[in-house]
C-alpha positions as CSV (number, residue, x, y, z in Angstrom):
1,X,38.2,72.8,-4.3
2,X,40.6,73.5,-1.5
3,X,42.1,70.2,0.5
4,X,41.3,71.9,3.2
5,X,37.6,72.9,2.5
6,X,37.7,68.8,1.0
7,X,38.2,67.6,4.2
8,X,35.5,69.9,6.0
9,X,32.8,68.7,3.9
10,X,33.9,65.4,4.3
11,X,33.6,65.9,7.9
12,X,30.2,67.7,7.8
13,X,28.8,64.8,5.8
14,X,30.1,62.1,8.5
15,X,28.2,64.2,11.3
16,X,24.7,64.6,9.5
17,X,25.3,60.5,8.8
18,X,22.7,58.7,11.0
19,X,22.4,54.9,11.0
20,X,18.6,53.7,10.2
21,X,17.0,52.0,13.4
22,X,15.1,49.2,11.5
23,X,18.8,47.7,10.6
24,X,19.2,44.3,11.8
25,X,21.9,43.4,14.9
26,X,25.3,42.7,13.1
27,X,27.7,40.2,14.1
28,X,30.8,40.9,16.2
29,X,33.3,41.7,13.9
30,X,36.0,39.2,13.1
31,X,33.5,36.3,13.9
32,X,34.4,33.7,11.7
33,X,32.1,30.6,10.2
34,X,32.8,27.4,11.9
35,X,35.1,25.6,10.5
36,X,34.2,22.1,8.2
37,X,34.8,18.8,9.2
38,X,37.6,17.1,7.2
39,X,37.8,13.7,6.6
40,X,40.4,11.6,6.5
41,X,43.9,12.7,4.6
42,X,44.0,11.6,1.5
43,X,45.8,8.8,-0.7
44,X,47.3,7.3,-3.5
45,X,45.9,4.1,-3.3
46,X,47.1,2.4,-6.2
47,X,48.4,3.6,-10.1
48,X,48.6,0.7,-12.8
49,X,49.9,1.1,-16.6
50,X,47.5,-0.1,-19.2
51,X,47.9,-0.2,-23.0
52,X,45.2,2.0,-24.7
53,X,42.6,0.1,-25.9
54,X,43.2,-1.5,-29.0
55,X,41.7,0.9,-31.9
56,X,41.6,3.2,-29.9
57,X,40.5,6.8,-32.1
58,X,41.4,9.8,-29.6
59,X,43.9,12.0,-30.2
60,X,45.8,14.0,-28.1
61,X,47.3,17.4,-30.1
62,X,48.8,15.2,-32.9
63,X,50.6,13.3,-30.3
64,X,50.2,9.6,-30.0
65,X,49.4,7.9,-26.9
66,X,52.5,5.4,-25.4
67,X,50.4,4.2,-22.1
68,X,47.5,4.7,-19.3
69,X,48.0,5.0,-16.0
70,X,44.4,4.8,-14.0
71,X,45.7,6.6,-10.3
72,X,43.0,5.3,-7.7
73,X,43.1,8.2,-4.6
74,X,41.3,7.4,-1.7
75,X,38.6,10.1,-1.3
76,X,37.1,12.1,-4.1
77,X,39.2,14.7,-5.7
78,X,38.5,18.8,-7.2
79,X,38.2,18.3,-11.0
80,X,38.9,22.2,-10.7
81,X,42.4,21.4,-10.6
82,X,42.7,18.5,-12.7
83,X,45.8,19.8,-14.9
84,X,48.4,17.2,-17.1
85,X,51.0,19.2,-15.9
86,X,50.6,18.8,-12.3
87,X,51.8,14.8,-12.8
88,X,55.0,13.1,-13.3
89,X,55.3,10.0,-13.9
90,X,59.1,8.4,-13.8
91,X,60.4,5.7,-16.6
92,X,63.2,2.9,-15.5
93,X,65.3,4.5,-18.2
94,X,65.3,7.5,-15.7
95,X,62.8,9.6,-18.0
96,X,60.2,11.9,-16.7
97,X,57.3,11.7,-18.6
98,X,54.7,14.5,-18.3
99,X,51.1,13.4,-19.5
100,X,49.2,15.3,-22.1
101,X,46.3,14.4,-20.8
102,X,44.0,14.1,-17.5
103,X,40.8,13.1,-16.6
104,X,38.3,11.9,-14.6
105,X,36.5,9.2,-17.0
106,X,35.9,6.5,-17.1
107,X,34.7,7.0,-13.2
108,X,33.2,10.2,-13.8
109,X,29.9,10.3,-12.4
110,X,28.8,12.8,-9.5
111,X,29.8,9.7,-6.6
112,X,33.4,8.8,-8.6
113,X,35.8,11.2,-8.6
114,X,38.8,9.2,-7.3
115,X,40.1,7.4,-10.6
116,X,41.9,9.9,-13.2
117,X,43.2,8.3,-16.4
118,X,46.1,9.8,-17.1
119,X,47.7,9.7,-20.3
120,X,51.3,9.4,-21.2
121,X,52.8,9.8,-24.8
122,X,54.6,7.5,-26.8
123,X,57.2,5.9,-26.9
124,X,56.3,3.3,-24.3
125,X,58.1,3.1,-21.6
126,X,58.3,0.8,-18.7
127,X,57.0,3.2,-16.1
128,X,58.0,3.4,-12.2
129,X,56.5,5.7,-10.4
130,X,53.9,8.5,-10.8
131,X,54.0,11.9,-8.8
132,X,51.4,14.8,-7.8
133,X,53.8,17.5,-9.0
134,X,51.6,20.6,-8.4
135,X,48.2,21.7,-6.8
136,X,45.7,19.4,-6.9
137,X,42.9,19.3,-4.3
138,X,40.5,17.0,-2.9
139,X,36.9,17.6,-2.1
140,X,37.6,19.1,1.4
141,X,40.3,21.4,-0.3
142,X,43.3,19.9,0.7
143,X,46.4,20.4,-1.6
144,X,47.5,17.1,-2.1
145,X,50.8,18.2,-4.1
146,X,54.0,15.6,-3.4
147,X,51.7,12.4,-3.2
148,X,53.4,9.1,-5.3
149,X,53.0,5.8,-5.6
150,X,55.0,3.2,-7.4
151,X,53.2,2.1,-10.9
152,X,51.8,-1.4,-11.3
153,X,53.1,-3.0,-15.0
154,X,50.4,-3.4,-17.4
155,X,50.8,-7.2,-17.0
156,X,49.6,-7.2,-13.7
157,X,45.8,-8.6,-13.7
158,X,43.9,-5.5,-12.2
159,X,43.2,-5.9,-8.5
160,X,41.2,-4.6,-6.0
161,X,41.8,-1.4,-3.9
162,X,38.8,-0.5,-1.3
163,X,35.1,-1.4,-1.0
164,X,32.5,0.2,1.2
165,X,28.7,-0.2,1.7
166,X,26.8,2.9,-0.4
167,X,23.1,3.0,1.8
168,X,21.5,4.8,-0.6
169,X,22.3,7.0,-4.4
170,X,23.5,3.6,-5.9
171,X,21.6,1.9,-9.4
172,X,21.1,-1.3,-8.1
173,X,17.4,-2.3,-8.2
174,X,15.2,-1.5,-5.3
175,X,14.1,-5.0,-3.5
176,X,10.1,-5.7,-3.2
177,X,8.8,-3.8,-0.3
178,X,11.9,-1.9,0.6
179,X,12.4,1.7,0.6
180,X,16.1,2.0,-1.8
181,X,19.0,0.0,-2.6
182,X,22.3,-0.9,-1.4
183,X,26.0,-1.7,-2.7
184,X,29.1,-3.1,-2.0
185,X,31.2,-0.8,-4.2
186,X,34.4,-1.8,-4.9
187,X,37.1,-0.3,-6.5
188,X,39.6,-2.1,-8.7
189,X,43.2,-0.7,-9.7
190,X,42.1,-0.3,-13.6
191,X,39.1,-0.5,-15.6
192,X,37.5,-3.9,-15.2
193,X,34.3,-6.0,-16.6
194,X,32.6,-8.6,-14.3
195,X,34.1,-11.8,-15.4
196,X,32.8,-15.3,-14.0
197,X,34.1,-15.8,-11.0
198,X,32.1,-16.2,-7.8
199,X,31.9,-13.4,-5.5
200,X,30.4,-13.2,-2.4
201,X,29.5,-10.7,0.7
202,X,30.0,-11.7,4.3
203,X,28.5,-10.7,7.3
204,X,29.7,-10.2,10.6
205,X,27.9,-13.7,12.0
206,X,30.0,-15.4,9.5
207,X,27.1,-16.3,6.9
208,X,27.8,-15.3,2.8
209,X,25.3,-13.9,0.7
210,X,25.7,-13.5,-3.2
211,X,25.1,-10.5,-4.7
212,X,21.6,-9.7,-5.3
213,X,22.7,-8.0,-9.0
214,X,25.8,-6.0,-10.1
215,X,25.6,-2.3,-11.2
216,X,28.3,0.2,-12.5
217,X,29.1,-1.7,-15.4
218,X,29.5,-1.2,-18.8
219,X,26.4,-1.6,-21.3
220,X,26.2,-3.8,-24.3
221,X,25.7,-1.8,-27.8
222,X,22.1,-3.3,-27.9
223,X,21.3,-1.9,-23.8
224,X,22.5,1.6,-24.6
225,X,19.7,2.0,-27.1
226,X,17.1,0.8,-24.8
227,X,14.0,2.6,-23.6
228,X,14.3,3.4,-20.9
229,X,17.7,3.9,-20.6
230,X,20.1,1.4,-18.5
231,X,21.6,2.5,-15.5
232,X,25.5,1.5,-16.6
233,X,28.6,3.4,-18.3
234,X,29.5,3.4,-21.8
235,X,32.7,1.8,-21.0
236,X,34.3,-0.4,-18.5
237,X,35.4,1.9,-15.6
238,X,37.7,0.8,-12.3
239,X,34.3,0.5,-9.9
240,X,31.4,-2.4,-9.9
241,X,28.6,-2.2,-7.3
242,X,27.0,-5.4,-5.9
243,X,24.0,-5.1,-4.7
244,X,22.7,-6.1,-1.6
245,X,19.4,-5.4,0.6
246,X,19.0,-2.4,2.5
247,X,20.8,-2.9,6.2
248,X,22.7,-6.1,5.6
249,X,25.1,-5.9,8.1
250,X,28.2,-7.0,5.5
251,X,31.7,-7.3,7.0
252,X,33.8,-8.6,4.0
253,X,33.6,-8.7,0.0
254,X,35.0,-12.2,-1.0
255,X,36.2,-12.2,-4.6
256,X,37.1,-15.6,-6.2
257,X,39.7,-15.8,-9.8
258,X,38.2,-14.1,-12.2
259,X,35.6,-12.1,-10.9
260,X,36.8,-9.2,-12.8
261,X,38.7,-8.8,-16.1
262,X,40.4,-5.7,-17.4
263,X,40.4,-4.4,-21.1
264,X,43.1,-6.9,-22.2
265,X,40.7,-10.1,-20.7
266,X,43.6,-10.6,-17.5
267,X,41.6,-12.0,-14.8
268,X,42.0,-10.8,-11.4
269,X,43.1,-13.5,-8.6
270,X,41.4,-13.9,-5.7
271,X,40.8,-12.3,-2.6
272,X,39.3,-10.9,0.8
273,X,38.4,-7.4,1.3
274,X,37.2,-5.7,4.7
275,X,34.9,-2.9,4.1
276,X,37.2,0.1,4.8
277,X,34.1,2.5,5.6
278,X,30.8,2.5,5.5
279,X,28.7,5.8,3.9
280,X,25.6,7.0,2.0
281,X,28.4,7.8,-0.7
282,X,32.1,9.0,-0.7
């Protein structure tokens, strides 16, 4: 057909074109959604080496694994973008060590994702400092690319990082006639078990209160088999909930030598903690 006769019926169809009635009212165009709250920016709040655990079976592509570096952020991240080769982690010896692997575990449930494990081939080295080289988001989709922190040797006893008061969503058992559970969660620099050391939560009158339980630990072999099943992890991760009544107006998180222990039995020293937020969940 003609261009010319082309455009003509193009033109006759456009005029016969009637928009139904019954359509609904459209919005203006260009009207954009309102925009989503964003938290606060976030932070590297701490990276510490660790050994890997001692028979430790994974492998990595053949490679063998020098050291761990746990890299606590302050708000939850997007595992979308949770690449190897968006790290770099700097050696004393001036070395830059890319990791071959990244992950979210052992903090990986829904409420965790703030702890990656990353880890860094052999040989060890004593490391420095480790560096978001690339895109990697958090949860409110912020490119958090050029964030570092200086790495904490693996002789260093693990140590805390934040704690907050969870209202609701924790695994702490619910309290005789009340309607959930609460949690002082806090988060330590590596992966840690509860060790013996006193800990205790303090309210804003100045009274302490023990913890009514702990939760967010790691199961014995015997527990994981149990009917029904435990509410704990498979292995030590860098978070342990104490649990507290519901609306317990809790100030402070007082942790005495030893409360904690990481994988190679260091105890942690003590200290005081303020609550640095309080929210249903992170």
């Amino acid at each position: 057909m003609p261009a010319l006769f082309r455009v003509a019926a193009v033109l006759a169809f456009a005029a016969c074109a009637v928009v139904p009635p019954d359509l609904p009212p459209q919005p203006p165009a260009g009207a954009a959604a309102p925009a989503r709250p964003l938290g606060p920016p976030t932070k590297i709040l701490s990276a510490h080496a660790q050994p890997p655990p001692t028979g430790d079976e994974r492998e990595y592509f053949g490679v063998s694994v020098g050291t761990l570096v746990y890299v606590d952020f302050s708000r939850p991240l997007d595992p979308a973008g949770l690449i190897p080769t968006r790290f770099v982690v700097l050696a004393r010896d001036g070395t830059r060590r890319v990791p071959i692997a990244a992950s979210l575990a052992p903090s990986s449930e829904r409420d965790e994702l703030r702890a990656l494990e990353l880890v860094i081939p052999a040989p060890q080295r004593e490391l420095v400092s480790v560096t978001v080289a690339g895109q990697l988001f958090d949860a409110d989709g912020r490119d958090l690319d050029g964030l570092s922190a200086d790495v904490t040797p693996a002789e260093a006893a693990p140590f805390p990082v934040s704690a907050e008061l969870l209202s609701q969503g924790t695994d702490c058992p619910a309290m005789p006639g009340a309607a959930g559970s609460a949690a002082v969660r806090v988060w330590w620099s590596a992966p840690v078990a509860a060790g013996a050391g006193g800990v205790r939560l303090l309210l804003a009158d100045g009274r302490a209160l023990p913890p009514l339980a702990l939760a967010d630990v790691a199961c014995a072999p015997e527990q994981r088999l149990a009917e029904p099943a435990p509410a704990c992890d498979p292995e030590d991760d860098s978070v342990i909930d104490y649990c507290t009544a519901v609306g317990t107006a809790i100030d402070r998180v007082e942790l005495d030598a030893g409360a904690v222990k990481s994988r190679t039995g260091l105890a942690s020293a003590p200290t005081s903690l303020q609550l640095s937020h309080m929210s249903a969940s992170p």
